[in-house]
C-alpha positions as CSV (number, residue, x, y, z in Angstrom):
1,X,70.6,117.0,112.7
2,X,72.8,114.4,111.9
3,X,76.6,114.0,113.3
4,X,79.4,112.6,111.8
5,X,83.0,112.0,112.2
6,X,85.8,112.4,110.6
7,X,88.8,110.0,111.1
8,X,92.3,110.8,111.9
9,X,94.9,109.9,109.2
10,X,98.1,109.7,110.7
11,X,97.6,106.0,111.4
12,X,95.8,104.0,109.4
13,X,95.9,100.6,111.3
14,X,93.6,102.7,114.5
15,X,90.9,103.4,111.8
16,X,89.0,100.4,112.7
17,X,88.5,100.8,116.1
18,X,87.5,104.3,115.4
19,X,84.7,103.0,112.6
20,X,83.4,100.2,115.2
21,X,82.4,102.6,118.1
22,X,80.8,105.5,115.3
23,X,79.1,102.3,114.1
24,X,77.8,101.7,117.7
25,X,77.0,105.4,118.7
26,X,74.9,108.0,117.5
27,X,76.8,109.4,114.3
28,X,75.6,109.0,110.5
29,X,79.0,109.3,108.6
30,X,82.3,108.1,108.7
31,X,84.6,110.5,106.4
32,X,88.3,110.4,105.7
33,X,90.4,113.0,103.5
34,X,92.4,113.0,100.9
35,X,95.7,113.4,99.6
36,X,98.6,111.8,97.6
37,X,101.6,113.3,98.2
38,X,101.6,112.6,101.9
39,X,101.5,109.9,104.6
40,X,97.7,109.0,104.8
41,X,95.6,106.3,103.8
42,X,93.8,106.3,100.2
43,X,90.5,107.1,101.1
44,X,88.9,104.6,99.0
45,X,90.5,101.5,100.0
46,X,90.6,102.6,103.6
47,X,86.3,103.0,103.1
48,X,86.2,100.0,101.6
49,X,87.8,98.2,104.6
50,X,86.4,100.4,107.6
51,X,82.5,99.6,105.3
52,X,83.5,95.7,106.0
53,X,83.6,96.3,109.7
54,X,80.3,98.1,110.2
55,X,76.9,97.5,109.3
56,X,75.0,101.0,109.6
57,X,77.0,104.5,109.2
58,X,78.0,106.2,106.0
59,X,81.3,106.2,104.2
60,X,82.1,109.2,102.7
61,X,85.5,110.8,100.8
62,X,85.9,114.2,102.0
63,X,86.7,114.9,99.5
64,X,88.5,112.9,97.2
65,X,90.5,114.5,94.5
66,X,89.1,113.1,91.1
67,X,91.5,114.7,88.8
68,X,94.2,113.0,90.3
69,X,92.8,109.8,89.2
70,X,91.5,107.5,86.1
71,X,88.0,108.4,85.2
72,X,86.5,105.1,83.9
73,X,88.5,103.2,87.3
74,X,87.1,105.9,89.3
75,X,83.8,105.0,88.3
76,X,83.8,101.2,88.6
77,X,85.4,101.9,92.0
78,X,82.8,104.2,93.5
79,X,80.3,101.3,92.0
80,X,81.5,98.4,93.0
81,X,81.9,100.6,97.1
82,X,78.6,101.7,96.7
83,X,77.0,98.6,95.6
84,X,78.8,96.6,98.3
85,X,77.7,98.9,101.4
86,X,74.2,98.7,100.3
87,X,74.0,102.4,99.2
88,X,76.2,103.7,101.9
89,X,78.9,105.6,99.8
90,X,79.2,109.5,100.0
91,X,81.3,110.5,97.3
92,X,83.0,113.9,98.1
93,X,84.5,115.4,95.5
94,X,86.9,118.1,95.1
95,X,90.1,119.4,92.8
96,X,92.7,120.2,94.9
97,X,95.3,122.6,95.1
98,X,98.8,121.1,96.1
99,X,101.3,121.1,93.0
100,X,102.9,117.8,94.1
101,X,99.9,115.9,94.2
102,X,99.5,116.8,90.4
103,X,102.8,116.1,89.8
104,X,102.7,113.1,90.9
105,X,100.0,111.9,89.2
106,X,101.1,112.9,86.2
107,X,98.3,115.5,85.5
108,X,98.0,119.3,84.8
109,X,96.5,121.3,87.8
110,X,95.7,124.2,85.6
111,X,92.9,122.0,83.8
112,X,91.9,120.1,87.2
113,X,88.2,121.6,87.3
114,X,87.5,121.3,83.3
115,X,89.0,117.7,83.9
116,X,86.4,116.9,87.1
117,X,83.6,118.2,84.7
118,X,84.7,115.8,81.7
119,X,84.8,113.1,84.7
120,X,81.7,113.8,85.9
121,X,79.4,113.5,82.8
122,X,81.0,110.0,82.0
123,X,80.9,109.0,85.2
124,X,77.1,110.1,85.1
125,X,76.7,108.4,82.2
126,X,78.9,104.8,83.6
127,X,76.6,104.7,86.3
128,X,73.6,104.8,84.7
129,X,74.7,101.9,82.6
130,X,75.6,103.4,79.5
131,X,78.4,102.6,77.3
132,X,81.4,104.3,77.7
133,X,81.9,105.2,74.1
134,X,83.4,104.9,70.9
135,X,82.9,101.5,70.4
136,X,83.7,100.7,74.4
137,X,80.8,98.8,76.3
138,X,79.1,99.5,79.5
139,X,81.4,99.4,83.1
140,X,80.1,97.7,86.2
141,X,78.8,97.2,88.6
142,X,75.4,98.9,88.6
143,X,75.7,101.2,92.2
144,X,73.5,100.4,94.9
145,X,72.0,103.6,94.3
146,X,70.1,104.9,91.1
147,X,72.3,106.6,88.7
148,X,75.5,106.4,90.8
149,X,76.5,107.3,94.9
150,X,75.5,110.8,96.0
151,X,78.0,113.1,95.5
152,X,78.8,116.5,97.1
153,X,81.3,118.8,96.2
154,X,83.6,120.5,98.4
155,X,84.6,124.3,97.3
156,X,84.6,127.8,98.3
157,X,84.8,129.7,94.9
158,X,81.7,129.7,93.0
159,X,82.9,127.8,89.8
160,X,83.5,125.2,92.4
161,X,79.9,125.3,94.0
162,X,78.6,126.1,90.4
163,X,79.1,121.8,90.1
164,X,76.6,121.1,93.3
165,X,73.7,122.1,91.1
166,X,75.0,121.1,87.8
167,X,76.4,117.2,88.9
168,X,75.8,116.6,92.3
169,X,73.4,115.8,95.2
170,X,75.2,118.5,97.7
171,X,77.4,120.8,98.8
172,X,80.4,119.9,101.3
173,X,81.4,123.0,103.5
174,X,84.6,122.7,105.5
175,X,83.3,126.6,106.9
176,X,82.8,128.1,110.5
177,X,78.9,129.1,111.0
178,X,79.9,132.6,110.8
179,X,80.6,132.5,107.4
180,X,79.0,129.0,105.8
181,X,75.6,130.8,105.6
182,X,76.6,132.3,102.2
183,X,78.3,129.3,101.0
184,X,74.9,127.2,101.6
185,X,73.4,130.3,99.8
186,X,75.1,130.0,96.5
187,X,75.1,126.0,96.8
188,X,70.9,126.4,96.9
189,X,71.3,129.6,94.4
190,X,72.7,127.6,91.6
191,X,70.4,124.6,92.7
192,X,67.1,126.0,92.1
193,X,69.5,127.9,88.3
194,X,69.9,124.6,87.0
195,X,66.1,123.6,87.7
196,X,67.2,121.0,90.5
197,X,64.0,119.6,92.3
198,X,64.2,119.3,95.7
199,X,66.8,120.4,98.1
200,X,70.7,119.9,97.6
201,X,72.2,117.8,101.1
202,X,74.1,120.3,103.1
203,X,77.1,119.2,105.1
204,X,79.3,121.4,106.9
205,X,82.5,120.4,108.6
206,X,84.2,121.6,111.6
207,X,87.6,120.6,113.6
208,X,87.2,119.4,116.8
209,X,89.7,117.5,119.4
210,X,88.3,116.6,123.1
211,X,90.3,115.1,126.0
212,X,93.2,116.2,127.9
213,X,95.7,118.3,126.9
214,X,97.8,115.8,124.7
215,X,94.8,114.8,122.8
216,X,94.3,118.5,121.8
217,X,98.1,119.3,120.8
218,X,98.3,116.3,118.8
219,X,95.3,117.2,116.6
220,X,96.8,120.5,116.8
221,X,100.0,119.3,115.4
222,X,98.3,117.0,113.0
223,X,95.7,119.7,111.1
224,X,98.9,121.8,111.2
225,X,100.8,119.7,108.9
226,X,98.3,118.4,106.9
227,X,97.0,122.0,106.1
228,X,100.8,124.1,106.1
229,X,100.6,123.9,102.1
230,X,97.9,126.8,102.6
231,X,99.5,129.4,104.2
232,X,97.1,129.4,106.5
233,X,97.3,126.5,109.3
234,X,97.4,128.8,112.2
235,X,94.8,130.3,111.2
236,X,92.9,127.1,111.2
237,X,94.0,125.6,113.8
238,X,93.3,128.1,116.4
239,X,89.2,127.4,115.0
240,X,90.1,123.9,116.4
241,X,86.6,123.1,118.4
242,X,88.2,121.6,121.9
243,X,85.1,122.1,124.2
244,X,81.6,120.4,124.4
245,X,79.7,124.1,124.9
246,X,82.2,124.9,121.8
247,X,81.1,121.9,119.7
248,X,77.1,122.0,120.5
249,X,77.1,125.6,119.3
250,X,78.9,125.1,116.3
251,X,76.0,122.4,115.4
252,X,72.9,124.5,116.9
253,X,74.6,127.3,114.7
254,X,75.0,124.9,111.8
255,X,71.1,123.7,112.3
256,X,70.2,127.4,112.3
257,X,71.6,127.7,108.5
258,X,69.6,124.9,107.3
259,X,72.2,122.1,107.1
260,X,71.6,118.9,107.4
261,X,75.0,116.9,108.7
262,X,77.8,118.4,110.5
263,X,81.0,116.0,110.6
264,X,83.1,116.6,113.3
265,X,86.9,116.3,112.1
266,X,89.2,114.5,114.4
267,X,93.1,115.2,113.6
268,X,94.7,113.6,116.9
269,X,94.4,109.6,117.2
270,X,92.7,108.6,120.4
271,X,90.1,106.7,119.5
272,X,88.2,107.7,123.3
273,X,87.4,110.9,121.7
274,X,84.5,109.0,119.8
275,X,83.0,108.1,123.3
276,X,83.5,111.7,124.3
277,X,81.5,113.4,121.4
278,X,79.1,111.2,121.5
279,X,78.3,112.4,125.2
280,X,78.4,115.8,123.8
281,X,75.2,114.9,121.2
C-alpha cells in the first residue's frame, strides 16, 4: 500500500519543507487542493516548485478544477509538469461546486461537467500530439508519459465516476472505509463498461492531524473553513483521523477494499507531523 500526503494550504511558503521530508520518508505522493476564490496556493505552480525540490515522490492535484481554466493552456501546462518531473505528475481532476469560483473565472457552473468532457478529449488528443484543430497545429511539449499524465477523477455521483472509465487512469475517493467500498465499485463497474484493460488506480483520501493539541485544533480550524461552503464541515471534521491506531486502521481498511494509495490530508501547518506519520507506517 502506498502512503501519501497531503499538504496544508494556509501557508504556502512552509510547503517546501513539507515536500523535502515526504521526499526523504516513506510516502509516494505529494498532493495539494484546489480552489480559486480563497487564500491557497495554485496547485500547479505550487507542484511545479515543490517537483524542483525533490527527486522521487509524486505530485499530484487533488483535484484541480479544470473548468475553471483554459483548455489548450491546461494542456501544455500539465505537459510541460509532467515532462519536467520525469513522469511524476498525477493530474486530479474534478468540477467543483463553489459559485464564486465560477464566477470568478468567468465560466458557467451549470455546464462545468459537459465543459471537463469537451476538455478532456482535446486534451487527450494535445497529448498525444495531435493538432488542435481547425487549421491550429500541435501543442507541446510531448508528456513524459505516453498519451498525457495519469489522471484520476475525484466524484461521488456516478456521472462524475462515469469519467474514470471513460478518460482517466483512476478514481480519486475523498471517502471513509465505511462507505468508499461502493464508490471503488462503480469506479471498476464503469471500467470494465467501457472495455478498459487492466485495473483503474484507486486512491482514497482521509484527514488526519497528529501532535498535541494545537496541532489538531488548527487542522480542525483549517478543514473547517476550507469545507464551510458545504454545509457540512462539522460533519467532516469530527472524521478528522488524530490517532496512530486511528490512521493505521483507516489504511488496513482502505487495503481491505482493494485500493491502492491512501493520502493522508494534513489541514494544520506543522511540518513535524510528516516525521510523525511516517512513524505510524
Amino acid at each position: 500500500m502506498n502512503v501519501g500526503i497531503g499538504l496544508p494550504i494556509a501557508d504556502p511558503a512552509t510547503l517546501l519543507t513539507w515536500a523535502q521530508r515526504a521526499d526523504d520518508g516513506p510516502f509516494s505522493t505529494l498532493g495539494l487542493l484546489d480552489r480559486l476564490v480563497y487564500d491557497n496556493p495554485e496547485p500547479l505552480v505550487a507542484l511545479a516548485v515543490l517537483a524542483g525540490a525533490t527527486s522521487r515522490v509524486r505530485v499530484q492535484t487533488e483535484v484541480l478544477l479544470a473548468p475553471l481554466r483554459d483548455t489548450a493552456l491546461l494542456a501544455k501546462q500539465t505537459a510541460t509538469l509532467d515532462r519536467m518531473t520525469g513522469g511524476r505528475l498525477v493530474l486530479g481532476l474534478g468540477v467543483g461546486g463553489r459559485d464564486d469560483d465560477h464566477q470568478a473565472a468567468g465560466v458557467d457552473k451549470r455546464t462545468r461537467g459537459r465543459r471537463l468532457d469537451e476538455q478532456m478529449a482535446v486534451m487527450r488528443r494535445l497529448w498525444s500530439g495531435e493538432p488542435y484543430g481547425d487549421g491550429v497545429g500541435p501543442i507541446g511539449p510531448a508528456p513524459a508519459r505516453p498519451g498525457g499524465p495519469e489522471v484520476l477523477f475525484g466524484g461521488f455521483k456516478p456521472a462524475a465516476i462515469e469519467r474514470v472509465g471513460r478518460w482517466g487512469d483512476g478514481f480519486l475517493a475523498a471517502a471513509a472505509p465505511s462507505w468508499a467500498g461502493g464508490l471503488f465499485d462503480t469506479a471498476r463497474r464503469f471500467w470494465e463498461e467501457y472495455g478498459r484493460t487492466g485495473e483503474p488506480r484507486i486512491v482514497a483520501q482521509v484527514n488526519v492531524a497528529l501532535g498535541p493539541a494545537e496541532v489538531v485544533d488548527d487542522a480542525r480550524a483549517a478543514m473547517h473553513a476550507y469545507y464551510a461552503f458545504t454545509g457540512m464541515a462539522d460533519r467532516m471534521t469530527a472524521g478528522m483521523l488524530t490517532t496512530p491506531a486511528g490512521i493505521r486502521e483507516a489504511i488496513a481498511g482502505f487495503a481491505d477494499l482493494g485500493a491502492d494509495e491512501v493520502m493522508l490530508y494534513c489541514h494544520g501547518l506543522d511540518p513535524d507531523q510528516v516525521d510523525r506519520l511516517a512513524d505510524v507506517l
